[in-house]
Backbone as XML, in Angstrom:
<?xml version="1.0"?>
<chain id="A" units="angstrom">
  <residue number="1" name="UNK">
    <atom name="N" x="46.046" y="7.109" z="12.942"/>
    <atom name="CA" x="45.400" y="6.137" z="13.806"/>
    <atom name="C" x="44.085" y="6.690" z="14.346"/>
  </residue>
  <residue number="2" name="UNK">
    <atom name="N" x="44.356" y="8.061" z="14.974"/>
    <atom name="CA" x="42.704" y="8.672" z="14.924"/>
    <atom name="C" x="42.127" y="8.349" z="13.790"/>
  </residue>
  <residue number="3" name="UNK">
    <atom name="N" x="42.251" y="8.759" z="12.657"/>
    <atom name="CA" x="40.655" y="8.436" z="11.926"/>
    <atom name="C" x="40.146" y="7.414" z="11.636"/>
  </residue>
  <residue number="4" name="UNK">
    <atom name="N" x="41.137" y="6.458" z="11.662"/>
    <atom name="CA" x="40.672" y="5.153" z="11.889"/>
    <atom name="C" x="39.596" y="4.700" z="12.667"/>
  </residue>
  <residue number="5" name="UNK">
    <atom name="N" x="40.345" y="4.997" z="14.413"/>
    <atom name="CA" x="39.006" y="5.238" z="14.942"/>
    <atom name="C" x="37.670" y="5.481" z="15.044"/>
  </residue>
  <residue number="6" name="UNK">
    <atom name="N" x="37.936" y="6.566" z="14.728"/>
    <atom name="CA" x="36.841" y="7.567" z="14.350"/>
    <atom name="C" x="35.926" y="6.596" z="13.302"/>
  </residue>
  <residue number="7" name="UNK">
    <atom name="N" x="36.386" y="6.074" z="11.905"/>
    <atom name="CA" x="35.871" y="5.593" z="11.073"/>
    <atom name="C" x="35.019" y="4.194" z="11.967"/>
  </residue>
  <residue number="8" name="UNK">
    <atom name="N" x="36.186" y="3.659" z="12.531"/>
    <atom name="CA" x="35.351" y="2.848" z="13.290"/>
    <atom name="C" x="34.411" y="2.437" z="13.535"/>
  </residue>
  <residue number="9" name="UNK">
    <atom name="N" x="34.306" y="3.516" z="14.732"/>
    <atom name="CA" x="33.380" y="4.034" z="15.847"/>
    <atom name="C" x="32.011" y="4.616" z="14.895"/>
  </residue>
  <residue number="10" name="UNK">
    <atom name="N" x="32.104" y="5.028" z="13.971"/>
    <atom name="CA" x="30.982" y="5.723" z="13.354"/>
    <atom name="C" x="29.804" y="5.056" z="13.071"/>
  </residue>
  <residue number="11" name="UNK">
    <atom name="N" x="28.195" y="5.524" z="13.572"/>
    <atom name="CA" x="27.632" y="4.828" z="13.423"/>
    <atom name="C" x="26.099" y="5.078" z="12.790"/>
  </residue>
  <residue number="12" name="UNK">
    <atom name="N" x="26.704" y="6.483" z="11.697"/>
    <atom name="CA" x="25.700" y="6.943" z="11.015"/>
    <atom name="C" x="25.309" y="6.694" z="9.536"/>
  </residue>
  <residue number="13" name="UNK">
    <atom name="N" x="26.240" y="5.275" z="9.356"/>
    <atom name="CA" x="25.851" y="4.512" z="8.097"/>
    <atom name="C" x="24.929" y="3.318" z="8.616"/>
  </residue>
  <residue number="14" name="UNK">
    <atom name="N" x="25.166" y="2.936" z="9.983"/>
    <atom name="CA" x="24.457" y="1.979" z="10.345"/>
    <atom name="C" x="23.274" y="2.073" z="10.717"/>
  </residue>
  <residue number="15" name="UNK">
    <atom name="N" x="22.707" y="3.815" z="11.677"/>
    <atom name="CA" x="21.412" y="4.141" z="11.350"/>
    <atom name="C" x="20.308" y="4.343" z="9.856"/>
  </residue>
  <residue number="16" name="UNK">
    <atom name="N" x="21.194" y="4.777" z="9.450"/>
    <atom name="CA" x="21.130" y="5.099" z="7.487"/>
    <atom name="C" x="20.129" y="3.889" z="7.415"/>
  </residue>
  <residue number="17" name="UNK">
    <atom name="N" x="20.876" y="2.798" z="7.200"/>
    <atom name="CA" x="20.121" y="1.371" z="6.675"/>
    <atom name="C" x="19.386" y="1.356" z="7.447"/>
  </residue>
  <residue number="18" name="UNK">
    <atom name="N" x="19.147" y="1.484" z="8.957"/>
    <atom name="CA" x="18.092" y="0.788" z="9.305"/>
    <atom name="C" x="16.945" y="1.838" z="9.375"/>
  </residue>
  <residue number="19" name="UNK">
    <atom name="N" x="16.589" y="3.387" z="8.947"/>
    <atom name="CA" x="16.038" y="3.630" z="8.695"/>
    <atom name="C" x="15.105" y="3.326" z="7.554"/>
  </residue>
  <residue number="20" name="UNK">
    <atom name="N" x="16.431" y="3.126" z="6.583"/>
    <atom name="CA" x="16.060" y="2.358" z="5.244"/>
    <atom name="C" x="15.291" y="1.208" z="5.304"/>
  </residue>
  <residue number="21" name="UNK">
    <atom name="N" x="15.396" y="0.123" z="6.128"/>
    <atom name="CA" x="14.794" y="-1.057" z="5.843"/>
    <atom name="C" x="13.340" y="-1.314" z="6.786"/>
  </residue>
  <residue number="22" name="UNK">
    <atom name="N" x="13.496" y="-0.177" z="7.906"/>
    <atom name="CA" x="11.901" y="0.345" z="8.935"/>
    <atom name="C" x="11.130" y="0.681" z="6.938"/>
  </residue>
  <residue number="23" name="UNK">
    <atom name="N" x="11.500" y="1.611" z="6.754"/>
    <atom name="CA" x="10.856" y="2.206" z="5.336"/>
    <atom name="C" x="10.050" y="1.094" z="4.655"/>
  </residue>
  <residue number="24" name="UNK">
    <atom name="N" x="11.156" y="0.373" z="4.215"/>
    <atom name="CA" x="11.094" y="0.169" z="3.085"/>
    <atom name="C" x="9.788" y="-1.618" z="3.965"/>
  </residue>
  <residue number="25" name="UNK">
    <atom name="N" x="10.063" y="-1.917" z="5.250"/>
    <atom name="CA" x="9.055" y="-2.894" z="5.793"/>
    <atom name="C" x="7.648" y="-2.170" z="5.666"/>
  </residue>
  <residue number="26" name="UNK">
    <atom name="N" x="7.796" y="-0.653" z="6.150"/>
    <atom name="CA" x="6.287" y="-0.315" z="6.321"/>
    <atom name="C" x="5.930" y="0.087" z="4.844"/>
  </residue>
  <residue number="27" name="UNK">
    <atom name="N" x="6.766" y="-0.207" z="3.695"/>
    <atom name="CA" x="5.912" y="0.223" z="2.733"/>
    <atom name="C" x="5.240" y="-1.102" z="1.816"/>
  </residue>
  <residue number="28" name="UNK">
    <atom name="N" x="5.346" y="-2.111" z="2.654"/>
    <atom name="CA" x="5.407" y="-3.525" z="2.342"/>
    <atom name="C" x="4.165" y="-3.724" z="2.918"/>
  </residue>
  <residue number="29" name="UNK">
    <atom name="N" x="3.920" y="-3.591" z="3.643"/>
    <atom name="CA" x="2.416" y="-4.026" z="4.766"/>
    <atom name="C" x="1.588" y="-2.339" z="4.214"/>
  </residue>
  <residue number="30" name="UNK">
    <atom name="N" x="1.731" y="-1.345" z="3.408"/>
    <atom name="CA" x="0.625" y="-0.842" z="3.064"/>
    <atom name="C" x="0.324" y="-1.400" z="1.717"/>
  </residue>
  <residue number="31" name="UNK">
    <atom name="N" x="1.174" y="-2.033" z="1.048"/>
    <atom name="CA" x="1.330" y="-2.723" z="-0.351"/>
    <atom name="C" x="0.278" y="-3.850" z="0.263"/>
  </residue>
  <residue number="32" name="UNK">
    <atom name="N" x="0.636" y="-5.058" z="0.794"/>
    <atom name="CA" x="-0.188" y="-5.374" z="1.296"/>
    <atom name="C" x="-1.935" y="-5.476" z="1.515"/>
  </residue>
  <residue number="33" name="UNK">
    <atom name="N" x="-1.562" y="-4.207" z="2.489"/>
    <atom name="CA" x="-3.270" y="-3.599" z="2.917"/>
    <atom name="C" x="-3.296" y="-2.906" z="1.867"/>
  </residue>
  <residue number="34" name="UNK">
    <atom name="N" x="-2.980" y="-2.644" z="1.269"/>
    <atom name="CA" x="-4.484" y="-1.919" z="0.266"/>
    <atom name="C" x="-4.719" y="-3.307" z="-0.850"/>
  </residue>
  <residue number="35" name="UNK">
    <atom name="N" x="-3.703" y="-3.978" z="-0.952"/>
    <atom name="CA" x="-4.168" y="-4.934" z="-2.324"/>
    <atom name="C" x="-5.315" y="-5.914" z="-0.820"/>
  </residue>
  <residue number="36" name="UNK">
    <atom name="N" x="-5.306" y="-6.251" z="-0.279"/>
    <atom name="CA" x="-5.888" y="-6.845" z="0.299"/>
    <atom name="C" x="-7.753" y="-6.499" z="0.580"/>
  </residue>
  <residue number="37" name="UNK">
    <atom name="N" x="-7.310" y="-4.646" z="1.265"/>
    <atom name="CA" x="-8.277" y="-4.182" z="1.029"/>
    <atom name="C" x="-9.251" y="-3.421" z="-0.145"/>
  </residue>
  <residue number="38" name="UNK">
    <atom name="N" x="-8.130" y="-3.762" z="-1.417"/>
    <atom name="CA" x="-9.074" y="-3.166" z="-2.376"/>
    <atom name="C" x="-9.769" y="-3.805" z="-3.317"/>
  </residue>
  <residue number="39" name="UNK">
    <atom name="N" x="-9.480" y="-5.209" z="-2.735"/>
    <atom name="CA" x="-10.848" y="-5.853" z="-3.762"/>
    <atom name="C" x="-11.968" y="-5.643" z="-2.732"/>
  </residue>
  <residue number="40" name="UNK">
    <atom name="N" x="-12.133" y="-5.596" z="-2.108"/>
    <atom name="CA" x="-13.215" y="-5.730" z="-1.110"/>
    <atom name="C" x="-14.034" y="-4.227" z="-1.601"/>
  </residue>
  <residue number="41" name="UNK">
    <atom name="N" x="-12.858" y="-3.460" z="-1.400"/>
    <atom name="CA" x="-13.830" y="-1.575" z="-1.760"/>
    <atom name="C" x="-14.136" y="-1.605" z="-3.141"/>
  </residue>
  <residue number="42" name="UNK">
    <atom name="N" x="-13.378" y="-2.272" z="-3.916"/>
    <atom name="CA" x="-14.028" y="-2.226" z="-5.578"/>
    <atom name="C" x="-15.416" y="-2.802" z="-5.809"/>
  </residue>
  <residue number="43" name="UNK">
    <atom name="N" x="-15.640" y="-3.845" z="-4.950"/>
    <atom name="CA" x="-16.805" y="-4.575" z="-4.777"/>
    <atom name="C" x="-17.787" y="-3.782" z="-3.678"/>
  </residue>
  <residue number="44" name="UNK">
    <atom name="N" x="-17.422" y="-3.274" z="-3.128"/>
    <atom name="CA" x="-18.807" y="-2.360" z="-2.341"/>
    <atom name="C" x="-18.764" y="-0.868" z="-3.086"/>
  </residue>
  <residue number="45" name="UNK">
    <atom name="N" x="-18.085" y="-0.023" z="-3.979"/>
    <atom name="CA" x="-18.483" y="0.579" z="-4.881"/>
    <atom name="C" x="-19.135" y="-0.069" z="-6.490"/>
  </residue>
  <residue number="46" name="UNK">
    <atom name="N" x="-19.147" y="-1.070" z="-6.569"/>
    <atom name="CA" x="-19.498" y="-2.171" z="-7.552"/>
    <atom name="C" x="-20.988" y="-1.727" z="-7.469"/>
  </residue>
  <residue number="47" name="UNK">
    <atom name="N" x="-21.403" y="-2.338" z="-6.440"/>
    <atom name="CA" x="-22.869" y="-2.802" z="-5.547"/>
    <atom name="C" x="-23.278" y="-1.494" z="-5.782"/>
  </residue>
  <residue number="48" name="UNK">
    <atom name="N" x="-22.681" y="-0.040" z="-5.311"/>
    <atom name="CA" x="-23.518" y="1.176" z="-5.037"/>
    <atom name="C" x="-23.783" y="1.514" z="-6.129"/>
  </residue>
  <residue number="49" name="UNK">
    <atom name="N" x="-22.724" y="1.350" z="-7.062"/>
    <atom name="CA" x="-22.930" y="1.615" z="-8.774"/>
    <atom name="C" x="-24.099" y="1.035" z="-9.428"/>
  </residue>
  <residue number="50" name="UNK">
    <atom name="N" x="-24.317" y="-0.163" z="-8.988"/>
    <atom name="CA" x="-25.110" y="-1.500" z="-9.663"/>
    <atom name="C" x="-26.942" y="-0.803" z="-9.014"/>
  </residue>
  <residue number="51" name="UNK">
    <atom name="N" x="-26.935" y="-0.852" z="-7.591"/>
    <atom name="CA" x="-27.914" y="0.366" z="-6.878"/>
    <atom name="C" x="-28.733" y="1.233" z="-7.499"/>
  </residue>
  <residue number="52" name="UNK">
    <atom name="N" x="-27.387" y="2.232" z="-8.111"/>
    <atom name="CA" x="-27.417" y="3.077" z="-8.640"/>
    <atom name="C" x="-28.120" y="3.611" z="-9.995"/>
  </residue>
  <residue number="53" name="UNK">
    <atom name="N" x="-27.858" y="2.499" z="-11.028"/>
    <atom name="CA" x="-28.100" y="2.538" z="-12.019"/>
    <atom name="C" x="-28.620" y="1.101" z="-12.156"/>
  </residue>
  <residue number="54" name="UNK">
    <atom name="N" x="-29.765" y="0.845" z="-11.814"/>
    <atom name="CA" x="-30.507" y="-0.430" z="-12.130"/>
    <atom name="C" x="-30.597" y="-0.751" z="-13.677"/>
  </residue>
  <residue number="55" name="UNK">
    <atom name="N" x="-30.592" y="-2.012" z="-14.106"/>
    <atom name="CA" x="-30.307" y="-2.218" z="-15.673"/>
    <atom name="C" x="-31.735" y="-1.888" z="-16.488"/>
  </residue>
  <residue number="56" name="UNK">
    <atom name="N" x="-31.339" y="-1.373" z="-17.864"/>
    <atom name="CA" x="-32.556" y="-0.843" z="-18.352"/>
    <atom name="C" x="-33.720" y="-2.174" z="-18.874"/>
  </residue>
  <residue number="57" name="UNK">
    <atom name="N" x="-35.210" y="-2.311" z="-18.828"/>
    <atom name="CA" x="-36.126" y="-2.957" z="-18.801"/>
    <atom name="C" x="-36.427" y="-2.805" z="-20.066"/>
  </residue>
  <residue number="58" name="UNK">
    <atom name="N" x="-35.898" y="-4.356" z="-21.034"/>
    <atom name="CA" x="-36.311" y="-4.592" z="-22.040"/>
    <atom name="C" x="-37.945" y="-5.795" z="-22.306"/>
  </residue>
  <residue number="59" name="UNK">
    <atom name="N" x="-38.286" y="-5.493" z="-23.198"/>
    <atom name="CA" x="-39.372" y="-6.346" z="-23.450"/>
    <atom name="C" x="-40.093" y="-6.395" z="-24.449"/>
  </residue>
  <residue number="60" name="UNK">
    <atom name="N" x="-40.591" y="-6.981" z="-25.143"/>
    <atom name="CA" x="-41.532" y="-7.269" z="-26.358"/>
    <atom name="C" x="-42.798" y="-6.532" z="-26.314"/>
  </residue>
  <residue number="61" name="UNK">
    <atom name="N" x="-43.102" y="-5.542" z="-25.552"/>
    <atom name="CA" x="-43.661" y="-4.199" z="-25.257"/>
    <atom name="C" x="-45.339" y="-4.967" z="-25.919"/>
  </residue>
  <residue number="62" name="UNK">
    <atom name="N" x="-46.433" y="-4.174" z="-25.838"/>
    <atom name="CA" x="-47.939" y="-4.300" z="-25.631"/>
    <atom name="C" x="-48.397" y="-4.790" z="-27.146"/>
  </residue>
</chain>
């Protein structure tokens, strides 16, 4: 009848999960933020690239 109790009463499967599911929320909102924020940074390294390397100047020359 004690371990019953005991089994009970125990409540370090129930922290378990909810560590698990804190986790597994905050790895949801960086999934999130970065897809959110990485079109935005692909496009302002785009621009510095584009800056960078201006396109070469063709023409039907003199």
């Amino acid at each position: 009848m004690s371990s019953l109790r005991t089994f009970w009463t125990d409540e370090e499967g129930a922290t378990a999960i909810e560590y698990g599911l804190i986790a597994a929320l905050i790895a949801v909102v960086i999934i999130a933020a970065v897809g959110a924020v990485g079109t935005d940074l692909r496009d302002t390294f785009q621009g510095i690239a584009d800056a960078l390397n201006p396109p070469a100047v063709t023409g039907s020359g003199s």
